[in-house]
C-alpha positions in Angstrom: -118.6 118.7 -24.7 -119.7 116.8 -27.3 -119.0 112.7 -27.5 -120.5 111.9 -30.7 -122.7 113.2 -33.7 -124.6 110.4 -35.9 -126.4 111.1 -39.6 -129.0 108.5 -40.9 -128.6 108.2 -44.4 -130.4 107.4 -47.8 -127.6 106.3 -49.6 -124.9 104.5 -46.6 -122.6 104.0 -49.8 -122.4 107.5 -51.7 -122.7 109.3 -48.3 -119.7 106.9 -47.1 -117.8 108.5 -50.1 -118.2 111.9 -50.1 -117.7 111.9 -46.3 -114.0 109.5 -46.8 -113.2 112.2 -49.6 -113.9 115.2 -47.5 -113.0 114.7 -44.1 -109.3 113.3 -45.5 -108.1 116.4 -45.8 -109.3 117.7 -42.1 -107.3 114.9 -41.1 -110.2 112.5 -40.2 -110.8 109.1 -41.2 -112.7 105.7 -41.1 -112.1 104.4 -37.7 -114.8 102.0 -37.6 -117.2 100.3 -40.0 -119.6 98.0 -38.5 -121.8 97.6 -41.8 -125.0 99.4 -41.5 -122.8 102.5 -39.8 -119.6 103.9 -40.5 -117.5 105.8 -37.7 -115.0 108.9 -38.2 -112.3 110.6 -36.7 -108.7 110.6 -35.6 -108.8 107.8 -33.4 -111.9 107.3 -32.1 -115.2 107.9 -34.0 -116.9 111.6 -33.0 -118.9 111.3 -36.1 -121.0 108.3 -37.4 -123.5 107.9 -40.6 -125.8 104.9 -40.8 -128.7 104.0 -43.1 -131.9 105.9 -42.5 -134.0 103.4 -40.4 -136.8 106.1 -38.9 -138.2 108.9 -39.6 -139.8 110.1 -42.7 -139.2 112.8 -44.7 -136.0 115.5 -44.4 -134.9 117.9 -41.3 -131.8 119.6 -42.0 -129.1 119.2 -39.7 -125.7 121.2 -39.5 -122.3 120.1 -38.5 -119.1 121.8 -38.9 -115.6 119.9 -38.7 -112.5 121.6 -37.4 -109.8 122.1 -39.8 -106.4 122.9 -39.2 -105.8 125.8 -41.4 -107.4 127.5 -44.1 -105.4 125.7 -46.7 -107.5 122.2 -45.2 -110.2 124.0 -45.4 -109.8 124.5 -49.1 -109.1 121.2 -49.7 -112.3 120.0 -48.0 -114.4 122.2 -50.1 -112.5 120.9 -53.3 -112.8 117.1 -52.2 -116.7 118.4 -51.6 -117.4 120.0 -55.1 -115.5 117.1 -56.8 -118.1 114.7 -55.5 -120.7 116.1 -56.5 -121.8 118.8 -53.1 -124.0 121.7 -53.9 -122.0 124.6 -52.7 -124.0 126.5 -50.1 -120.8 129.0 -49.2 -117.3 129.2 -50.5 -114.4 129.5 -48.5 -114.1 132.8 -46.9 -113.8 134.9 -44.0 -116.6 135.6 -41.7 -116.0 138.4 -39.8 -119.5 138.3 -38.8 -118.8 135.0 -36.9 -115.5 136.8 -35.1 -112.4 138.3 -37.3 -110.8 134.9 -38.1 -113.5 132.5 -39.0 -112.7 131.1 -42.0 -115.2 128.5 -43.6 -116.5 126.9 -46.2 -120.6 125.1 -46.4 -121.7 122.5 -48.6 -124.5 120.3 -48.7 -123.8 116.3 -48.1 -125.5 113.2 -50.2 -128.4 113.8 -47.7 -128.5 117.5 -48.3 -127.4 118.3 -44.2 -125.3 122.1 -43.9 -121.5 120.6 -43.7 -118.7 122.9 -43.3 -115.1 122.8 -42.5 -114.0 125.6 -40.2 -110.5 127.3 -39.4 -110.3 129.5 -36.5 -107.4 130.9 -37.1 -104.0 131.5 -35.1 -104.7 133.6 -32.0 -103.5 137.0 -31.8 -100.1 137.4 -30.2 -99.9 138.6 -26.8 
């Protein structure tokens, strides 16, 4: 449903880290980098960060990555804390969510609600 989702930024160049650090282990990656904005994803960018050019001033914004299994979602919350991410919510189990959410939230350079979901394997028929 969605085609892309885009993040000014304060810092392009720290933001550009954390995000190469933590979407690695989701299995994401640079796919473009066209200076003032960098694009991610497998093959085609789905998620871009650029320098802040409007606005004033901070909104929050919250974007969570599909991860593969828990263990990935681990990793991105290791790869998170490593560089430096205020840890909002450790990974866990959110039953409230449904019985196999399984997530982790952290706050980026630009202080947005980032988190790496696993939905877990469906139930067996």
């Amino acid at each position: 449903m969605i085609d892309h989702v885009s993040f000014q930024c304060a810092d392009l160049e720290a933001s550009a880290r954390f995000y190469d650090a933590v979407l690695a282990p989701l299995g994401f990656r640079r796919v473009m980098d066209v200076g003032a904005a960098i694009g991610y994803g497998s093959d085609t960018p789905d998620f871009w960060i650029s320098r802040q050019q409007t606005g004033e001033g901070f909104r929050e914004s919250h974007l969570a990555f599909q991860a593969a299994d828990r263990e990935a979602v681990q990793a991105f919350f290791d790869a998170a804390v490593a560089h430096g991410a205020e840890v909002l919510h450790e990974p866990r189990l959110w039953p409230e969510y449904h019985e196999r959410y399984f997530g982790a939230f952290v706050r980026d350079p630009d202080g947005n609600n980032v988190e790496a979901v696993f939905h877990g394997a469906p139930p067996e028929a």
